[in-house]
PAZALUM-686316 format. One record per residue (C-alpha): x, y negated, z negated. Coordinates in steps of 0.25 Angstrom, whole numbers, padded with zeros to 4 digits, always signed. Last residue first. Example, Ala and Ser with C-alpha at 12.3 -4.5 7.8 and 13.67 -1.06 7.14 Angstrom:
BEGIN
+0055+0004-0029;+0049+0018-0031;
END
This chain:
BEGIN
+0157-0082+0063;+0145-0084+0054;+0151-0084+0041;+0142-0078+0030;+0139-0082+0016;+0132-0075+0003;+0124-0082-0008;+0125-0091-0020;+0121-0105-0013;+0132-0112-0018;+0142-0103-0018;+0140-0098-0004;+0139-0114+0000;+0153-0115-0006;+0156-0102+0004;+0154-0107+0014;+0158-0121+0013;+0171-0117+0009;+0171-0108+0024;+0167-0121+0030;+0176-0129+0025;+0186-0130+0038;+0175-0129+0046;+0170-0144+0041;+0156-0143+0037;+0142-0141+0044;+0131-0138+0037;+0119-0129+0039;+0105-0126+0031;+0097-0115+0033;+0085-0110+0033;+0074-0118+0035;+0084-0128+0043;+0096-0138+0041;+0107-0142+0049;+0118-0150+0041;+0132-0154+0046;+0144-0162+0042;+0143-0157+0028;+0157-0160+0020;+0164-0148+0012;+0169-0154-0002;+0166-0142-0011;+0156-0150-0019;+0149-0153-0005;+0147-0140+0000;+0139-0134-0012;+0131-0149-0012;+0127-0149+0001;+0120-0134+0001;+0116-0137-0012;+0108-0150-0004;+0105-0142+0007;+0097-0133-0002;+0089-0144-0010;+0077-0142-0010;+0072-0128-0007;+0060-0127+0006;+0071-0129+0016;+0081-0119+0014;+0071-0110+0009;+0077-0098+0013;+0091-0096+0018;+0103-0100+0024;+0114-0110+0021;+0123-0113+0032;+0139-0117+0034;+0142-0123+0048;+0157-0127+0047;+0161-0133+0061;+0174-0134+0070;+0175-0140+0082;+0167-0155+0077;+0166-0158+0091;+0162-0174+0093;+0152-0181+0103;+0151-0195+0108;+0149-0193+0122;+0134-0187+0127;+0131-0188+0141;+0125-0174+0141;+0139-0171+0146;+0146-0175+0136;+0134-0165+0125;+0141-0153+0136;+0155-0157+0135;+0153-0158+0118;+0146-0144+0121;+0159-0137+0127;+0168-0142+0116;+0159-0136+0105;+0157-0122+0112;+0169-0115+0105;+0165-0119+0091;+0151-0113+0092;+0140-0127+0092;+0136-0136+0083;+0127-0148+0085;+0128-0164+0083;+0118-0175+0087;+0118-0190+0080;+0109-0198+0088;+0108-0211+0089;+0100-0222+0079;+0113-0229+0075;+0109-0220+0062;+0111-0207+0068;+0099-0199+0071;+0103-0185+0068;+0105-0171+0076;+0109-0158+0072;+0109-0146+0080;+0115-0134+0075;+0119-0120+0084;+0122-0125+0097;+0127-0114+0107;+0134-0120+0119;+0130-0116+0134;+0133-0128+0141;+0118-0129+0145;+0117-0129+0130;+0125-0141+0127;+0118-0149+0138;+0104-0145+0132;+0109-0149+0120;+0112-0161+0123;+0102-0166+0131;+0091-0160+0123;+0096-0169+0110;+0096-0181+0119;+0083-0178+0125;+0075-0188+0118;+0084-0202+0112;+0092-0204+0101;+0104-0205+0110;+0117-0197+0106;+0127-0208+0098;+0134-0195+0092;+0135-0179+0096;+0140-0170+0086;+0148-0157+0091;+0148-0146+0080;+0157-0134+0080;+0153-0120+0076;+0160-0108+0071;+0162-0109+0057;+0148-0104+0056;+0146-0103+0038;+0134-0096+0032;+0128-0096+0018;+0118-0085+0015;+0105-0082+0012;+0102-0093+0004;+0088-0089-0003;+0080-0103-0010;+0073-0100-0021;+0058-0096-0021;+0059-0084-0029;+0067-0090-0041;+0078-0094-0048;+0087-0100-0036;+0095-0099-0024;+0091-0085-0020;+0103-0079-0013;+0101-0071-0001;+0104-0057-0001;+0090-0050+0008;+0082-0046-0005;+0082-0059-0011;+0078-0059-0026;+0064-0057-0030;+0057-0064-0043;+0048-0053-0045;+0040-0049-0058;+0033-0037-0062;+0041-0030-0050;+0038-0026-0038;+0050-0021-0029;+0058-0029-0021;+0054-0031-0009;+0061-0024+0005;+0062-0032+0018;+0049-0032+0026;+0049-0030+0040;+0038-0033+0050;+0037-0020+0059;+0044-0010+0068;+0057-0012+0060;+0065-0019+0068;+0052-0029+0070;+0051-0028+0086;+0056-0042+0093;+0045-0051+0097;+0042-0054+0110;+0039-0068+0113;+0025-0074+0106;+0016-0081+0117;+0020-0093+0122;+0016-0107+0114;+0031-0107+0110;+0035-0111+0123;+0048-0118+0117;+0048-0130+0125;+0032-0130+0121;+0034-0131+0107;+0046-0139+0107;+0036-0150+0115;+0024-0148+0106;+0033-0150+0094;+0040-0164+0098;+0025-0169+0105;+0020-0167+0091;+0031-0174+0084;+0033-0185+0093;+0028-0193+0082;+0034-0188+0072;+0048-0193+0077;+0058-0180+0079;+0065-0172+0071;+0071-0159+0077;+0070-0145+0071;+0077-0133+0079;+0076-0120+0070;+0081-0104+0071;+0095-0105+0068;+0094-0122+0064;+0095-0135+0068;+0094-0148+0065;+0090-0159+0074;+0085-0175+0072;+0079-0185+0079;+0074-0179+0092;+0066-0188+0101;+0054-0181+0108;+0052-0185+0122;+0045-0174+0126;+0055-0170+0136;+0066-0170+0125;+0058-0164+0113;+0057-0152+0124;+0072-0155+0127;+0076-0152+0114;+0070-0139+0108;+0074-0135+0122;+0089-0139+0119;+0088-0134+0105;+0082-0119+0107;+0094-0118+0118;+0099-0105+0114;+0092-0092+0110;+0096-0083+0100;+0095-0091+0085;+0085-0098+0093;+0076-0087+0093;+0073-0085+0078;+0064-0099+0083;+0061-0112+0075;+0057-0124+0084;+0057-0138+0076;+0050-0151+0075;+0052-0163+0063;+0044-0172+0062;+0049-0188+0058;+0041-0202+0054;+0045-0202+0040;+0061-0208+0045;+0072-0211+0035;+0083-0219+0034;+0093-0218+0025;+0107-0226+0018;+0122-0229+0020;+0127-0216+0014;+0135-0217+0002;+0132-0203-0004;+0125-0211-0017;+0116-0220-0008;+0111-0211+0003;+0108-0200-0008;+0100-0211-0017;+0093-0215-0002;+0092-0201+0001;+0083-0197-0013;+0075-0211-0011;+0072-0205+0003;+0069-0192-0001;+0060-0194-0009;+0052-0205+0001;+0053-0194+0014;+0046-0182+0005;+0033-0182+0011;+0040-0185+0024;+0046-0171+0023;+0062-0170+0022;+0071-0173+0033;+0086-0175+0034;+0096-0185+0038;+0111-0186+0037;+0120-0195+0042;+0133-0195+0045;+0146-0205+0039;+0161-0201+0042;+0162-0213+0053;+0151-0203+0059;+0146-0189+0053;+0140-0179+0062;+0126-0176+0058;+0120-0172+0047;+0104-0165+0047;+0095-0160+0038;+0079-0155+0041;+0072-0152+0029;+0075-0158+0016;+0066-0152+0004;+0065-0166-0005;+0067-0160-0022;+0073-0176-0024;+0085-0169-0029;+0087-0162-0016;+0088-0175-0009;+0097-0180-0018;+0106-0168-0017;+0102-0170-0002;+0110-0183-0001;+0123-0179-0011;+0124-0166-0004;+0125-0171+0009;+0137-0181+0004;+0145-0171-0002;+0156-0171+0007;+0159-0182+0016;+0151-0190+0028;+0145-0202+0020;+0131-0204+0024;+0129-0216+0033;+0114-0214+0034;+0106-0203+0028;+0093-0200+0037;+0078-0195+0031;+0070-0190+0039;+0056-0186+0036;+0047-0176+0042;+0030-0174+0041;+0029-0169+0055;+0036-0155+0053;+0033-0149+0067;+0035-0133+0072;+0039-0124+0083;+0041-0110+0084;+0048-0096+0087;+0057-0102+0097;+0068-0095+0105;+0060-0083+0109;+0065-0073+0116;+0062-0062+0107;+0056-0065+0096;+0060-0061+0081;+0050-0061+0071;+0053-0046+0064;+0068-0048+0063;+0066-0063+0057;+0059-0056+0046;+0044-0060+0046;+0033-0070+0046;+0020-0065+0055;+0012-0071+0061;-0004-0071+0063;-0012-0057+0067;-0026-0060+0069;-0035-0056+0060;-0042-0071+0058;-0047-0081+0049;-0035-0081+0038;-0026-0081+0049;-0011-0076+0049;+0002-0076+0042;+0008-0063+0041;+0021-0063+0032;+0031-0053+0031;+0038-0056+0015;+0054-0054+0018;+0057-0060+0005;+0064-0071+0007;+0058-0074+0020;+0044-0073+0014;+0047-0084+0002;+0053-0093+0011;+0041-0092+0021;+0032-0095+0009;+0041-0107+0006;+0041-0111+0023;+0025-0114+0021;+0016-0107+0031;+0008-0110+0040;+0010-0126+0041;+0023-0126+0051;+0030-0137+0044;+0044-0136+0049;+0047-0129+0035;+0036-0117+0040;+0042-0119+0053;+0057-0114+0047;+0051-0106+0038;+0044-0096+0048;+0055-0095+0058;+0064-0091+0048;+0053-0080+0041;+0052-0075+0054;+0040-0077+0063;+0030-0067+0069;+0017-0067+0080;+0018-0084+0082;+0005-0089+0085;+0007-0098+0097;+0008-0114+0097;-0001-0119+0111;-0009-0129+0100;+0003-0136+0097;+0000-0147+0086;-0011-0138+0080;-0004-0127+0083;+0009-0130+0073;+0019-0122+0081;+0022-0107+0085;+0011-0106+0076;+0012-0095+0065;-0001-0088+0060;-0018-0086+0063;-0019-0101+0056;-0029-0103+0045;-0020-0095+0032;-0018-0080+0029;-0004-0078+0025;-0003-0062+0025;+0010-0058+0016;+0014-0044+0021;+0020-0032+0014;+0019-0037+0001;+0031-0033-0009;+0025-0040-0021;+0035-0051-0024;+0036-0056-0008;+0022-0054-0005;+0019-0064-0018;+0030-0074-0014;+0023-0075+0001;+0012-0078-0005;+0014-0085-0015;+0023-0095-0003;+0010-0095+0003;+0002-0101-0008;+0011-0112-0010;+0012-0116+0005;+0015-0131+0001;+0018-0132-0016;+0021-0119-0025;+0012-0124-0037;+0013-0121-0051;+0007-0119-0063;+0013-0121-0075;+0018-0109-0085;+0031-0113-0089;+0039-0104-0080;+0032-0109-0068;+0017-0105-0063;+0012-0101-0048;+0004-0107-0037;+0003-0109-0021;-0004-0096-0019;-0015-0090-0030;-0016-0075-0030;-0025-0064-0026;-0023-0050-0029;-0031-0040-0021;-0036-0029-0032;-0030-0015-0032;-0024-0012-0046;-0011-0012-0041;-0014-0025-0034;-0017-0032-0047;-0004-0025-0055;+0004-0030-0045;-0002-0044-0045;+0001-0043-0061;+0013-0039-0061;+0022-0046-0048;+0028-0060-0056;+0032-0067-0046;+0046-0077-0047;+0050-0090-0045;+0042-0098-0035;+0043-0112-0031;+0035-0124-0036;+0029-0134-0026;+0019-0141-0033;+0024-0140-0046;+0042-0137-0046;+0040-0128-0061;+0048-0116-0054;+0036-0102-0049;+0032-0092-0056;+0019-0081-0049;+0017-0074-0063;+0004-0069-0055;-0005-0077-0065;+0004-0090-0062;-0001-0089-0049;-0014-0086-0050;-0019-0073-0048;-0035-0068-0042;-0038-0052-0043;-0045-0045-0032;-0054-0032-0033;-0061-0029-0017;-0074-0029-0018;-0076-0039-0007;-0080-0049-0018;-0065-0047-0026;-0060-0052-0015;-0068-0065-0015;-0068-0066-0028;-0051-0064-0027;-0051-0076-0018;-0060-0083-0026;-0052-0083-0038;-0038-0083-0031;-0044-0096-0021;-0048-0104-0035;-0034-0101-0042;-0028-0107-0027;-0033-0120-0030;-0032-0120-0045;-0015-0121-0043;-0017-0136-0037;-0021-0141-0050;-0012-0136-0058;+0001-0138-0048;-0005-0153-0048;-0004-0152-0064;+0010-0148-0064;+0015-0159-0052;+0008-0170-0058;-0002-0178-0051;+0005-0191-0045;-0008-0199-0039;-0015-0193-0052;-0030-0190-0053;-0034-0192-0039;-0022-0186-0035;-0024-0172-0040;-0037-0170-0033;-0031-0174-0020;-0021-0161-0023;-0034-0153-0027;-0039-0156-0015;-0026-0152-0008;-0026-0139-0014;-0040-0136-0010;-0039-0140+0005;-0043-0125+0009;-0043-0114-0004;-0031-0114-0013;-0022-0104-0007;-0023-0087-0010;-0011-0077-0011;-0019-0062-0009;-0012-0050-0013;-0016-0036-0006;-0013-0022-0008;-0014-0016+0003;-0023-0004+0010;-0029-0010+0021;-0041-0011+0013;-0033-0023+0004;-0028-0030+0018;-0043-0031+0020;-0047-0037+0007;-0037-0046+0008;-0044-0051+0022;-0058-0051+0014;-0052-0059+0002;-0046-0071+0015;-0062-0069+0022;-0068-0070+0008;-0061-0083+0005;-0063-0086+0020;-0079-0087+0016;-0076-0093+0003;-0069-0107+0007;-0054-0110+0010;-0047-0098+0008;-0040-0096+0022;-0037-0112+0023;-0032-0112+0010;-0022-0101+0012;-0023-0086+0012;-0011-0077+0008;-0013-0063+0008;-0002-0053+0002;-0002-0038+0009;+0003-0028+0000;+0006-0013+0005;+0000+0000+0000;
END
């Protein structure tokens, strides 16, 4: 007898008559001959009432008795999702958080989980009843409630199939799965069939609605399968698996998203020397701001610039936070722009396939779409562009890529199909480690894992200086470096303070001198070859989602003297680039730092 966790979402509990629908669908699974759990949302626009309700009384409601208030919105789905069960004839037992022993850190409003205690839904499903339990809530050490913030309830989840052994979480929500873009804004975007955990958080953090990158987290880590599919309908939705059992072949681009609510913030003047990074996103760590996109450029006169972008709900923070950086580091000040989205394409297939970039490029270029900023990842191309060609930005990418197609062969699970790596056996309570050898950075289930640190001492980087801040120039470039047949691993690209473009990009040691010829022959002049590069990376989960990352990142490299000249950040990983001749240092401080092994990619 296998378990199958549920999920339903507001949307899919919303009133009585899908109430019953949503206990009839566990109902089902239970005939089926599994055991089922149930993880239930607050019904419809429930939380945000109670959010509104809040704010009559107080325009600052304390975060405690905000988590109090918000808790009692999934307690009344439990109750009635359990009557409603119970009504089939069916036996059915309702849990809060707390009454699972589900512990979270004392953070209200977004709190992160410890440790499950297993007994007592254990003992429910032994004795045959479907266990239903409140998403988006748990209690700290101290007995208070508390909340897990944005996507909450799939998050418990995910945790729950994780600490039980599930062989499936079921998300249940208004969309029939994952959209090869946000349909609303592309009504041609596809249903996607399957989806790696990477490809899944990388949209999830680019905003992509249906599920929430911490859930994601949480299912990587633990090698939990999901099936996200329609609350109304049988049809099959899409699946989130191992990268093995999502792979296409052929494809280049899995999928293509838009984060419209972006801020940039930009650095001026910031001292080139050791230490300096990790000053600026100390402060910004300190301010508990998650930075998204980060990018550092070639420095000039021994000064560079460094932006990054946080969410425009978080712009003021983070500007009184980078002022106090800008003034303590020496740097000659900020500026900042709330009028930014950002758009990206995330694909396994780019690890494979050149020329992602170039076409990413050109589409924005023949749309007429100005690129203000690039970074770079293995499986992710995000560019930032003004908000109001935001629209026009994704529909291009989307288009370029032919995403709208149907699905491109996958390849054959290995093991005939979707695999799921061993769980640790029940026990009264779980607090699981890593079964895969990554580090868990922290006390608790939710930690960042660091999967290893990495050093490619085979690169160098040619920065380009005074490039036009105009459409085209980035696909200009690099469509002249690919037709020259050079391989180009990070791309970053700033808007320097003379309002120009400030473009750089590594590429394999031996290929450096021949992309300087092909970026002359684009008609661009000013260009230097840094021949030897140190590109040392971070990898693991919850890069983005943990505050404060880079900024340990920073700081391990900066009490050892090794100046950053370089970062690239994505979902997953966060590079730098150093002077070769520290690199192997940098390795292994960064080893230290982060308690976990190291590779050499040679």
């Amino acid at each position: 007898m296998g378990l199958v966790v549920q999920k339903f979402g507001g949307t899919s509990v919303a009133d009585s008559a899908k109430i019953l629908a949503a206990a009839r669908r566990a109902v089902q699974a239970r005939e089926l001959g599994n055991q089922v759990l149930v993880v239930v949302s607050a019904r419809g626009h429930t939380t945000d009432e109670l959010i509104e309700l809040a704010r009559e009384i107080s325009d600052n409601p304390p975060a405690r008795e905000l988590d109090m208030l918000l808790a009692t919105g999934e307690q009344v789905s439990v109750a009635l999702m359990a009557m409603a069960i119970i009504s089939l004839g069916t036996p059915a037992i309702s849990f809060t958080g707390a009454q699972i022993g589900l512990v979270t850190d004392s953070f209200h409003t977004r709190a992160r989980i410890r440790n499950i205690s297993t007994e007592r839904m254990q003992q429910a499903l032994g004795d045959g009843k479907i266990v239903i339990v409140a998403g988006f809530q748990g209690v700290d050490e101290h007995a208070n409630i508390t909340t897990l913030g944005r996507g909450g309830s799939d998050t418990t989840a995910v945790a729950l199939a994780a600490v039980l052994g599930a062989s499936v979480c079921e998300i249940y929500t208004d969309v029939d799965g994952v959209y090869t873009t946000d349909p609303r804004v592309v009504p041609e975007a596809r249903k996607i069939d399957r989806i790696s955990y990477d490809e899944m958080l990388e949209l999830a953090s680019l905003g992509a609605g249906v599920m929430h990158s911490r859930s994601i987290e949480f299912a990587k880590n633990y090698a939990v399968p999901i099936h996200v599919r329609s609350s109304f309908t049988d049809a099959p939705g899409t699946w989130i698996v191992d990268e093995l059992d999502a792979r296409r072949l052929g494809a280049r681009v899995t999928g293509a998203a838009l984060a419209k609510e972006e801020a940039r913030i930009t650095i001026k003047g910031v001292p080139d020397r050791p230490g300096v990074v990790h000053a600026i996103f100390k402060r910004i760590a300190a301010a508990n701001v998650v930075v998204d996109m980060i990018v550092q450029n070639v420095s000039t006169a021994s000064k560079t610039e460094v932006s990054f972008t946080v969410a425009k709900s978080d712009l003021e923070t983070t500007l009184e936070a980078a002022r106090e950086a800008a003034e303590e580091t020496g740097a000659s000040g900020t500026t900042h722009d709330a009028e930014v989205a950002k758009i990206s394409v995330v694909g396994l297939g780019m690890r494979t396939h050149a020329g992602v970039a170039v076409a990413m490029f050109e589409a924005l270029a023949d749309a007429g779409v100005n690129i203000h900023m690039i970074t770079t990842s293995e499986i992710k191309i995000s560019v930032l562009v003004a908000r109001s060609a935001a629209v026009e930005a994704l529909r291009a990418v989307h288009r370029a890529f032919q995403l709208e197609k149907g699905d491109i062969e996958l390849e054959p699970p290995s093991s005939g199909g979707l695999r799921k790596k061993p769980t640790v056996a029940p026990a009264s309570e779980v607090d699981l480690g890593d079964s895969t050898g990554a580090e868990r950075v922290g006390r608790g289930m939710e930690d960042l894992v660091v999967s290893g640190v990495e050093l490619d001492d085979t690169q160098a980087r040619i920065a380009l200086f005074g490039v036009p801040d105009l459409p085209g120039r980035a696909a200009n470039v690099f469509r002249a470096v690919a037709d020259a047949g050079v391989f180009v691993d990070m791309i970053v690209q700033n808007i320097g303070e003379k309002g120009d473009s400030l473009l750089s990009f590594t590429v394999p040691r031996d290929q450096a001198e021949r992309a300087r010829a092909a970026v002359n022959a684009a008609g661009i002049q000013e260009v230097s070859v840094e021949p030897a590069l140190a590109k040392l990376s971070v990898i693991g989960v919850g890069m983005r989602s943990h505050a404060g990352v880079a900024a340990r990142m920073f700081s391990a490299l900066a009490e050892r003297g090794i100046n950053v000249n370089l970062i690239n950040t994505s979902e997953v990983r966060i590079n730098v680039g150093t002077d070769i001749v520290r690199g192997r240092e940098g390795l292994e401080c960064l080893r230290l730092a982060f308690a976990t092994g190291s590779s050499n990619r040679d």
